[in-house]
C-alpha positions in Angstrom: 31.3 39.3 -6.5 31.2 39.4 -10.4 32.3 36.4 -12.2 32.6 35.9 -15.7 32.2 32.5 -17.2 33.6 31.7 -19.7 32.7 28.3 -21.5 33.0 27.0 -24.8 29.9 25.5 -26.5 30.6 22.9 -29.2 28.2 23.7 -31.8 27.9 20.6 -34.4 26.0 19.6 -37.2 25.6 16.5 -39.0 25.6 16.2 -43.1 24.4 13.2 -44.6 24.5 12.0 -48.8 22.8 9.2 -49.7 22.7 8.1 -53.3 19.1 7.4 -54.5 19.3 4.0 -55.7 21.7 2.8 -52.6 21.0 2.2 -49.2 23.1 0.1 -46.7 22.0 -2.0 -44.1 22.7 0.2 -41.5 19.9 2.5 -43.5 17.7 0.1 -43.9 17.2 -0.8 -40.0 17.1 2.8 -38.6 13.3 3.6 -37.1 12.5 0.0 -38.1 9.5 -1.8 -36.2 8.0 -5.0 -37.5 4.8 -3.6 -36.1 4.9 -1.2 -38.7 5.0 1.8 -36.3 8.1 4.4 -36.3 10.1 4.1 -33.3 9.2 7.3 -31.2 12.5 9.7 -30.2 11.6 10.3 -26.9 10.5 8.8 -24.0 7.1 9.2 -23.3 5.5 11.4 -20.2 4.9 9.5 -16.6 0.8 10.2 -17.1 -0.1 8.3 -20.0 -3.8 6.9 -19.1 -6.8 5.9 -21.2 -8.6 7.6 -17.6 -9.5 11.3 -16.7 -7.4 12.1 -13.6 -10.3 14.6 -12.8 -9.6 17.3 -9.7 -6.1 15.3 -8.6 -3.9 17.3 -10.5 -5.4 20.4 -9.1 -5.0 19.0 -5.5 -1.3 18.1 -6.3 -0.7 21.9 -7.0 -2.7 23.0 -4.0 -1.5 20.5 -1.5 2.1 21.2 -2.8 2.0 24.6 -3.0 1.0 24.9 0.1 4.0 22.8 1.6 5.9 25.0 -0.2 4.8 28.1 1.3 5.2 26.6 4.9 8.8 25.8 4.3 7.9 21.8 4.4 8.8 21.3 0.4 12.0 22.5 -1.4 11.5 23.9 -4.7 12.8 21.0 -6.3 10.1 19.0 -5.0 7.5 21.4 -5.7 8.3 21.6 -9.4 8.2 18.2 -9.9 5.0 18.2 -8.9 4.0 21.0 -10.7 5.1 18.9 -13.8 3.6 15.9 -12.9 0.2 17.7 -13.1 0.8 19.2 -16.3 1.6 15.9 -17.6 -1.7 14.4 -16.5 -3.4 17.1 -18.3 -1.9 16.9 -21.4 -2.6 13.0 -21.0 -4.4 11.2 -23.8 -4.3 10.9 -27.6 -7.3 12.7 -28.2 -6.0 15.9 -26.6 -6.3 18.9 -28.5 -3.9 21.9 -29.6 -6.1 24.0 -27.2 -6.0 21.6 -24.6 -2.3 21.2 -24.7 -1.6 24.9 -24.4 -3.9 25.7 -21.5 -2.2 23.2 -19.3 1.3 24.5 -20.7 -0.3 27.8 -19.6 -1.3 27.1 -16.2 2.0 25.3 -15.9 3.8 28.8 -16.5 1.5 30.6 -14.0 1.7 27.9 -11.2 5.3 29.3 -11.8 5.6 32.5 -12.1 3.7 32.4 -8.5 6.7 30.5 -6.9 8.8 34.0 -7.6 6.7 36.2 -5.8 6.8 34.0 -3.0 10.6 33.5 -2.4 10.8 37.3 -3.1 8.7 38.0 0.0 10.8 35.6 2.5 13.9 38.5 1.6 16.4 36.1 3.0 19.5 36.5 0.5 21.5 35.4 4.0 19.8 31.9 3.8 21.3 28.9 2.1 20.8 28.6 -1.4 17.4 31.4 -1.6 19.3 33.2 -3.8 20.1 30.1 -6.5 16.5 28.9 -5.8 15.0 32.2 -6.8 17.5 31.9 -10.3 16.0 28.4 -10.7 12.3 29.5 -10.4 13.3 31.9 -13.0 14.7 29.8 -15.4 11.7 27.3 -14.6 9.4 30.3 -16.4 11.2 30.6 -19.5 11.3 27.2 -20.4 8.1 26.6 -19.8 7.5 30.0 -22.1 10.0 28.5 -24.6 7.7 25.4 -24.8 4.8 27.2 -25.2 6.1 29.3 -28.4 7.8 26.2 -29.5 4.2 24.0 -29.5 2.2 27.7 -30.8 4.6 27.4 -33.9 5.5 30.7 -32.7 9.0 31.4 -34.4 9.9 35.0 -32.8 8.4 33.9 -29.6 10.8 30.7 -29.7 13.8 32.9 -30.3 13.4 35.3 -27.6 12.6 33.0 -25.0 15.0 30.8 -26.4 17.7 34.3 -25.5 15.7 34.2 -22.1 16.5 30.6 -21.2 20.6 31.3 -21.9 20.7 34.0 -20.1 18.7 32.4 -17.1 20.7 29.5 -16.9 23.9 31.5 -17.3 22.7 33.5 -13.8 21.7 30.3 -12.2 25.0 28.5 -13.4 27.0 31.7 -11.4 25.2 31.5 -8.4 25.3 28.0 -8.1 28.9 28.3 -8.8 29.5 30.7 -6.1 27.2 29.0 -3.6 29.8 25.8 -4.3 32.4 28.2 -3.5 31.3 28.3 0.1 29.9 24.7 0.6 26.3 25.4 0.4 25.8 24.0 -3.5 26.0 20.3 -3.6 27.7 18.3 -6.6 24.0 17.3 -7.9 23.2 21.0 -7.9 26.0 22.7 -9.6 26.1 19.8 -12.0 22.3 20.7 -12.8 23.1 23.9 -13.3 26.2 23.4 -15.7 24.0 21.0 -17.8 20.9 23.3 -18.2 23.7 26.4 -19.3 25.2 23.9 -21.7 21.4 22.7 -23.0 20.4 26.1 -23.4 23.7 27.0 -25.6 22.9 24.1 -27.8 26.4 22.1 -26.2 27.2 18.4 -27.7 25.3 15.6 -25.7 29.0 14.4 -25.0 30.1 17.3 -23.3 26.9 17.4 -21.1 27.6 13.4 -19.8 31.0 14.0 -19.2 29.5 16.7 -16.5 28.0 14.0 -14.8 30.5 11.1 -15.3 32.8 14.1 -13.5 29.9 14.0 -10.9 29.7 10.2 -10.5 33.7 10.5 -10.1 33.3 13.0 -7.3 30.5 10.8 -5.5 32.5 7.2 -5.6 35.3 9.1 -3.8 33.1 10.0 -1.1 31.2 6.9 -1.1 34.8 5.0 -0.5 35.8 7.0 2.1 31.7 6.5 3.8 30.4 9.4 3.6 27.3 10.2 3.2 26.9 12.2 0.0 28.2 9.3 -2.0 25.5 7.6 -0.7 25.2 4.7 -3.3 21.3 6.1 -3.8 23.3 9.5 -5.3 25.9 7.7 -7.3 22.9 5.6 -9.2 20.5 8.6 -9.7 24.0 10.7 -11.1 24.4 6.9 -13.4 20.6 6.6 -14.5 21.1 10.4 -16.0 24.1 9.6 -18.0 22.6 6.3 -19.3 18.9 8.1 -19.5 21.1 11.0 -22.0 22.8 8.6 -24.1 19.6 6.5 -24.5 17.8 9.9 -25.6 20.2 10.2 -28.4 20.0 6.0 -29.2 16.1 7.2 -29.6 16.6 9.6 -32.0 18.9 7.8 -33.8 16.5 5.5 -34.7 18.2 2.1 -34.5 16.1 -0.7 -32.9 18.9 -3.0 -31.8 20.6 -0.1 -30.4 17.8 1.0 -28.5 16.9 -2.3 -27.1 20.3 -2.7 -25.7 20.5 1.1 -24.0 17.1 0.6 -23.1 18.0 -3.1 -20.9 21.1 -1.0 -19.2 18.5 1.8 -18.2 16.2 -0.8 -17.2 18.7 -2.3 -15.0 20.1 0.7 -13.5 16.7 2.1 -12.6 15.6 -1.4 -10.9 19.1 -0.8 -9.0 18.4 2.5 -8.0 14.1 1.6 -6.6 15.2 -1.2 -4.8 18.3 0.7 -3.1 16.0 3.2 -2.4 13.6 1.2 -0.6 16.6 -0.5 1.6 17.4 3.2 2.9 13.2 3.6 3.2 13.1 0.6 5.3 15.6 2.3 7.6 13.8 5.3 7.9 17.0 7.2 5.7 15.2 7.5 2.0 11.5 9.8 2.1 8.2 8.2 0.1 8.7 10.9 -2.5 12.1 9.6 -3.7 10.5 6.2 -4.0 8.0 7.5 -5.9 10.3 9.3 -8.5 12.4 6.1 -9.0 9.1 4.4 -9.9 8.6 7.1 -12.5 11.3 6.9 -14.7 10.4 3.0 -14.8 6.7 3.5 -15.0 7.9 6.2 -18.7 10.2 3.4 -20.0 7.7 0.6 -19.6 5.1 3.1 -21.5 7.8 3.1 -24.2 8.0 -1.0 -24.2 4.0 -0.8 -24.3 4.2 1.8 -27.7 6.7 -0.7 -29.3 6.2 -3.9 -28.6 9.8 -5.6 -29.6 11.7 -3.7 -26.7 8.9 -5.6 -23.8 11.0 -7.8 -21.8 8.6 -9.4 -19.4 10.8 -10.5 -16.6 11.5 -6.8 -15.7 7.5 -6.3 -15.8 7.4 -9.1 -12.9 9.6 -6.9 -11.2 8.4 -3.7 -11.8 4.9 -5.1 -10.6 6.6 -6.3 -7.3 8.0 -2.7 -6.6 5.3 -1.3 -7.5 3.3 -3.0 -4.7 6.1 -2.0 -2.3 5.3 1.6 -3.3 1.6 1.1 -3.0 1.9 -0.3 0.6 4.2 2.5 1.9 2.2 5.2 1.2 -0.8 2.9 2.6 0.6 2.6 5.8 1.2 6.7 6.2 -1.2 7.6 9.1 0.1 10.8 9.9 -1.0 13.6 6.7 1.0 16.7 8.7 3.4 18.7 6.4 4.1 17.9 3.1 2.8 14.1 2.9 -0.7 14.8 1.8 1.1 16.0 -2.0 3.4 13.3 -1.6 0.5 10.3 -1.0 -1.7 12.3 -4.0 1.3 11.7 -6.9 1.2 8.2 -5.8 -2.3 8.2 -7.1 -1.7 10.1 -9.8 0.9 7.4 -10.9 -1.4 5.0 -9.8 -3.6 6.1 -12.5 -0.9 5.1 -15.0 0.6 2.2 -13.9 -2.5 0.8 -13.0 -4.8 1.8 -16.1 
């Protein structure tokens, strides 16, 4: 079945004249910090430590790849973990250009090895292989786009830059076909959309309408009580709308505008941990989805610690109380079968942060 898609990517720019000798208020308070330090426009990675994470990263990898392999880890999973040992390599100020691309590197290997794997199960009749195999595809060149992009490597950056549209174009048709006969979920086809419209340089509005479309879909079905409205689902779809339109608050540089999208992401994400542990409690909600909500708070606490006028130290008191929750879930895991041995070792990774 060939299907052509045809969408239509805003392209925008923004022109700005200032006069020399003016400048309005509005100016005047953008990237503005009394501590004297710009206001970063990002959020920063999970794995920022003053401490060497030493041979866990490489035990992430190796216990996770290995789950992955058995069929005990979806590919999901595993990249995530992938990532999160990347980002404990390239952890610390002090790290150098040379540093930063040989984890970048062995990042892109770790994933070009998923491909070769998926091709040897041959099962286009399973659910989703096909889609999965698109994703670990795109997964290598966007890693490869990073990796010309932080080599200063202009014509390296535009072809893989080609690469990544056209990857996410084939994973945004098979996830679209896969919908077609129930075996895409909302979360996955919205994924998809939203990578096809990052690649083709979309407007940040038309990429949160995708998942205010998504959030739409999943308070329908949690209404009616089923169970992929799970209210878990709805606040993960929420936190990426708020976490998109805090991105762009970031880079606009406006401190009172940040510190108001930072307390609704704040909020939302406490929301989504402690939901998370109700349905953990229950035995419905896995350690690893505990540990992911923990996280996104664990990067925007990092952020409050890099500028000290967004800390807010009631959500710290918190944050330190589900933190403990976290610690004393994966404490009380006897049984290491099966995927939970790379599951307990990101909890120490983040350990390593949080804890530092």
């Amino acid at each position: 079945m060939v299907r052509t898609l045809l969408v239509i990517c805003s392209v925008w720019s923004l022109l700005a004249f200032f006069a020399p000798d003016v400048a309005s208020a509005q100016d005047q308070k953008k990237n503005y910090s009394p501590t004297g330090k710009k206001l970063p426009t990002s959020l920063p990675t999970v794995l920022q430590s003053k401490k060497r994470y030493g041979s866990t990263p490489g035990q992430l990898e190796s216990f996770s790849e290995s789950a992955f392999q058995r069929s005990l880890m979806p590919l999901k999973d595993h990249l995530r973990y992938l990532a999160m040992a990347r980002d404990a390599r390239l952890s610390g100020s002090d790290i150098t250009q040379e540093q930063k691309l040989a984890a970048w590197g062995n990042y892109r290997e770790k994933l070009r090895s998923v491909i070769p794997a998926m091709q040897r199960l041959n099962q286009p009749g399973a659910a989703n292989w096909a889609s999965e195999l698109d994703w670990a595809n795109y997964a290598v060149v966007r890693a490869e786009q990073r990796i010309a992009e932080i080599s200063e490597d202009t014509g390296g950056y535009e072809a893989a830059s080609l690469l990544v549209q056209q990857a996410s174009g084939q994973l945004l048709a098979q996830r679209e076909f896969d919908n077609t006969l129930g075996l895409a979920t909302v979360s996955d086809l919205t994924y998809a959309q939203d990578r096809f419209l990052a690649a083709n340089k979309s407007s940040q509005s038309s990429r949160i309408a995708l998942f205010e479309n998504a959030k739409s879909k999943q308070l329908r079905w949690n209404r009616s009580g089923a169970g992929i409205g799970r209210t878990d689902r709805v606040l993960e779809t929420q936190l990426t709308q708020d976490l998109m339109r805090f991105q762009e608050t970031l880079q606009q540089g406006d401190l009172e505008k940040v510190s108001d999208q930072l307390s609704q992401v704040r909020q939302v994400s406490q929301r989504h941990f402690q939901v998370t542990a109700e349905y953990f409690s229950h035995g419905t909600a896995p350690l690893h989805q505990l540990t992911n909500s923990m996280v996104l708070r664990q990067r925007l606490r990092q952020l409050q610690q890099e500028v000290p006028e967004l800390a807010d130290k009631s959500p710290n008191v918190q944050f330190q109380q589900d933190w403990q929750f976290l610690k004393r879930a994966a404490s009380s895991v006897s049984d290491r079968r099966g995927r939970i041995s790379a599951d307990l070792l990101a909890v120490d990774l983040l350990a390593s942060s949080v804890e530092d």
